[in-house]
N, C-alpha and C positions, 0 to 999 in steps of 0.2 A: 380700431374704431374711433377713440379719441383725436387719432392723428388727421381724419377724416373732418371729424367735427370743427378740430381749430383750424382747419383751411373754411372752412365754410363758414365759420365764426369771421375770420381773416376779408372774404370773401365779400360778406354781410355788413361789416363795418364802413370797406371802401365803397360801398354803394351807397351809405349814407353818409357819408364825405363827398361822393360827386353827387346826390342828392342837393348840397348844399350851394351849389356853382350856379352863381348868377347866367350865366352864360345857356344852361340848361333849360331855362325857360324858353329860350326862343325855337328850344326842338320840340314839341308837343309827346310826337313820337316815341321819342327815344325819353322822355321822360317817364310818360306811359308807363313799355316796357323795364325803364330800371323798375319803377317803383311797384310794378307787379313780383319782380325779381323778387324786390327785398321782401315783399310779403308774404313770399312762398319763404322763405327762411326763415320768417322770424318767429313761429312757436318751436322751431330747433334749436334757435343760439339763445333762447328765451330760458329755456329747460335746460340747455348746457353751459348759463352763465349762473343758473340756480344749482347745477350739481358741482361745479367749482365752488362755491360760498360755501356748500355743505361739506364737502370734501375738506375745504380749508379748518371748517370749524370742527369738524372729527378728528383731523390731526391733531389739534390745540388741543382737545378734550382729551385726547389721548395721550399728551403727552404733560398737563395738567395733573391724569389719573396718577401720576407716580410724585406729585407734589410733595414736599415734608411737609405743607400745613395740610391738617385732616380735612378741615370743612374747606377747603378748594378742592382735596382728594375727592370726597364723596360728594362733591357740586357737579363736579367731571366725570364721574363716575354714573353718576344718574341720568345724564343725558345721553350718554352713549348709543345706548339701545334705539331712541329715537332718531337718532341723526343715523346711525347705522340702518335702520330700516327703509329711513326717509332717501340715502345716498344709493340703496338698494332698488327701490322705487322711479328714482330719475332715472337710473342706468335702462331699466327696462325699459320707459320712456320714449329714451335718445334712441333705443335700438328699435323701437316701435314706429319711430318719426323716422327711423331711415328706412325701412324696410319700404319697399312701392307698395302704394296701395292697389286693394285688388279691381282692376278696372269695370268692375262687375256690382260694385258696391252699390253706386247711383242706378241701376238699372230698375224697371218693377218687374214684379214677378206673378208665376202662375203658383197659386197656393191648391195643393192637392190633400186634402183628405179620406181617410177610408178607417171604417171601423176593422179590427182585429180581432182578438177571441173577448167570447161574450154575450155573441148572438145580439138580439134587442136593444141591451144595455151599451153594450160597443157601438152599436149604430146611433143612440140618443146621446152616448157620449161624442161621437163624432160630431153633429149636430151642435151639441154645447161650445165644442170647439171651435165651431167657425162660427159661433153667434160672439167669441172672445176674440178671436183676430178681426173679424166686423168693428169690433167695438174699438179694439184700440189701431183699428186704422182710421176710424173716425174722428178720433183725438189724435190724431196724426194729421188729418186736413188730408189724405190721402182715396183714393176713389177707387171704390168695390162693382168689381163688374163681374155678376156670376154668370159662367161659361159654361155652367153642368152642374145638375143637381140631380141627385135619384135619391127617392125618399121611402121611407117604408112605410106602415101604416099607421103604426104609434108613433109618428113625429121624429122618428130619426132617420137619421140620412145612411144610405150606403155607397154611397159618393156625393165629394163636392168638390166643383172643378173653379175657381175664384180668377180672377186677373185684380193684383191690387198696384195701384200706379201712385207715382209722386214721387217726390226729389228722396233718396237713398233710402230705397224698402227694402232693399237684397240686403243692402250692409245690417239693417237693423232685423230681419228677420233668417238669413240666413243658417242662422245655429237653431234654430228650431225644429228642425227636420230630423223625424226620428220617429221611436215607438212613446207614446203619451200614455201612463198607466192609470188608472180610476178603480176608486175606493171609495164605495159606496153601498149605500141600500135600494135598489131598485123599487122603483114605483110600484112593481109589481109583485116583491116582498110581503108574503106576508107574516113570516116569522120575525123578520127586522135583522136578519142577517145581513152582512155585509159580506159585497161581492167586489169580486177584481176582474174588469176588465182593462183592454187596451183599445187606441185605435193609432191609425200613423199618418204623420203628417210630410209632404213634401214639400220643399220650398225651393221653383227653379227660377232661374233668372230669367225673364223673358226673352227672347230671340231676337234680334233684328233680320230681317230677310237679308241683309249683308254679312249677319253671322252662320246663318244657318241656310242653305241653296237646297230644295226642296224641288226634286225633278218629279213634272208629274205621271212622266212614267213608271215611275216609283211607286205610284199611290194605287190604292184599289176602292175607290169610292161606292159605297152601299149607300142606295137611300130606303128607306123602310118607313113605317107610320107610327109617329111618336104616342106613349103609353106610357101605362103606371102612374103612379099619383105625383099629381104636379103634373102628368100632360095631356089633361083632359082638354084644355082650352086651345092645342094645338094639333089634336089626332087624327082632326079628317082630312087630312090629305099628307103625302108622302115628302113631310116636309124632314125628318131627320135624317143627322149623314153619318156615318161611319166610316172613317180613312181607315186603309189598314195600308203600313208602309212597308213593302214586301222586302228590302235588305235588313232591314230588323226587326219584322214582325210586330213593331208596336201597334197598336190600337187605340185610337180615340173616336169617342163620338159624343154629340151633339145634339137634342133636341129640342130646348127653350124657345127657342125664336121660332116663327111661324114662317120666316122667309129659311127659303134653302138655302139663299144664298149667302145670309148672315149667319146660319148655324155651320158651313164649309169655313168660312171665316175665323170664326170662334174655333171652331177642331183644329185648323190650321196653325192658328197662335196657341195652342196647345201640344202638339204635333211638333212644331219648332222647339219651343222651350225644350222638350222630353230630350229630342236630338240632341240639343245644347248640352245638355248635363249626362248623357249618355258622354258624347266625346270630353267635357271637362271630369266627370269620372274616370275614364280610361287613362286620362292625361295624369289624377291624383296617384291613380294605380304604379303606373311609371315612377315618376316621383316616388313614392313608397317606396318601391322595390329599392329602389337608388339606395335610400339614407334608409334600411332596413327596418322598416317601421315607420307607421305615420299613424298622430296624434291631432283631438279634435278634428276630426273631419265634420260632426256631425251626421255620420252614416246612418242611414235611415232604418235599418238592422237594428241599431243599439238604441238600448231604453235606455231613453233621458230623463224624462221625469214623472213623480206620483203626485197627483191629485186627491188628498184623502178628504171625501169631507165630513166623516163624523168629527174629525178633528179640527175640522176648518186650516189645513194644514197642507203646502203645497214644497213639494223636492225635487231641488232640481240635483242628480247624482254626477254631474260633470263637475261643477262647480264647488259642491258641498254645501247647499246652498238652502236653508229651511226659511219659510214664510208663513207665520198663522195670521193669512187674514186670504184664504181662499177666495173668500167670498168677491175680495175685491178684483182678484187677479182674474177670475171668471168674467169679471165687468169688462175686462180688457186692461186693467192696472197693470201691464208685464215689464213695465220700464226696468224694474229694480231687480224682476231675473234676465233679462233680454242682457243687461248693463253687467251683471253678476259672468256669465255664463261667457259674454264677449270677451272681459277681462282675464280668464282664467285660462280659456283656451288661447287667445293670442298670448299669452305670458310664455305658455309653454312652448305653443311652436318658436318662441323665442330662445326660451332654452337650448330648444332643438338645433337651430341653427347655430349655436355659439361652438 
């Protein structure tokens, strides 16, 4: 890997030597392009001219530790641990900075929620939950387009089907996909017991129609008359659609919009996404099988994390990761498990690969 880095390090240097040739200004061009070059490099030879420093200064400390004067011994002796941790750190890094990133990361995505066991309270939990990804897509600058809702009658949701868009939502919300656990007292408590439900969330990459080719004899379009709470304002007439995609049986449907032909729309850009992640699933699978096991995936099977809040206390169990200020992370505050949870699992697949 190193061998790698100092060609690119090598690489990096000469570009900011013909950088410096009078003569390069009269190409606009080609100036351009180096100096894009050199910017795609430089947080790599940035990180690998900072783990050379460190490197250098852990052999000195280390060879320091064996000094005959004590207080240089125990000077050198003391920093170790940091500079060893710190040299540990850049390495993962450099191998983080090579690895291609996943071309899927800038894409937005269709966020699927569903309550899990629980009844009631799984469904007003679901609810909560997409009133927390609202929130912190909002402080993201990023735009919430709900594509499906079905609601029950005590204000929680038994589906919600979101499109959330803006520059790298997949990268940032991707590890969220999973079973969400809750710990609580229902509303409707009246001993004040504390209950556990779950509900589960999916996070797919949205589709381009250049990813995903959608023949429509493939489809079997229902349209039916929208209902239940929340489609009172659109139920006289047979505006919802239901695709069903008969090589895989998936199901999506539609009934918000009062046009058919924006609720076919909306199923469709949901319909894609599912395909997408149906064949990028198949693809992890393969993969797996290959290298005998596969880590962090995020599979939406596995509990990720608990919600407690008599305790104001939120877990993420991937990461190892505890937070007592629920309350805020509710508001949409997820930077610091979203951050948590990305670093621990990319660390590993890093491992994985060595």
């Amino acid at each position: 890997m190193f061998e790698r880095i100092a060609e690119i390090e090598a690489r990096y240097q000469e570009l900011e030597d013909r950088l410096g040739e009078p003569q390069l200004a009269r190409d606009p061009a080609k100036l351009r392009e180096l100096t894009q070059e050199l910017a795609a490099l430089r947080e790599l030879v940035s990180a690998y001219r900072e783990w050379k420093r460190v490197s250098a200064s852990l052999a000195e400390n280390e060879e320091l530790a064996g000094d005959g004067d004590a207080e240089i011994r125990e000077l050198a002796k003391a920093e170790l641990p940091e500079l060893r941790t710190r040299k540990e750190g850049l390495e993962l890094s450099l191998k983080k900075l090579l690895t291609p990133r996943d071309p899927r990361d800038q894409k937005s995505v269709v966020l699927e929620i569903r309550p899990g066991t629980g009844g009631d309270e799984a469904a007003l939990f679901a609810a909560d939950l997409f009133r927390m990804y609202t929130r912190y897509a909002q402080s993201r600058k990023w735009t919430v387009e709900l594509l499906s809702l079905t609601e029950t009658e005590g204000g929680g949701a038994k589906e919600v089907v979101a499109n959330l868009s803006g520059v790298g939502v997949f990268g940032r919300l991707k590890y969220e996909s999973g079973v969400h656990r809750v710990q609580r007292v229902p509303v409707t408590e009246s001993q004040g017991r504390i209950h556990t439900s779950t509900a589960t969330v999916a996070v797919l990459p949205e589709a381009d129609v250049a990813d995903i080719v959608v023949d429509e004899k493939d489809l079997r379009i229902d349209r039916f008359r929208s209902g239940g709470p929340g489609g009172q304002s659109v139920n006289t007439t047979d505006s919802a659609i239901r695709i069903t995609h008969l090589p895989t049986g998936l199901v999506v449907q539609c009934q918000d919009e009062k046009s058919q032909h924006k609720n076919k729309a909306k199923a469709l850009k949901v319909l894609r996404a599912r395909l997408l992640d149906l064949e990028q699933s198949r693809l992890d699978s393969e993969r797996a099988a290959e290298r005998k096991g596969q880590i962090g995936t995020g599979d939406r099977s596995e509990r990720i994390r608990t919600y407690n809040f008599p305790q104001n206390r939120v877990t993420d169990h991937r990461a190892g990761v505890t937070l007592h200020k629920l309350d805020r992370v509710m508001e949409g505050e997820i930077d610091e498990l979203v951050d948590s949870v990305a670093t621990h699992l990319e660390a590993d697949a890093l491992r994985e690969q060595m």
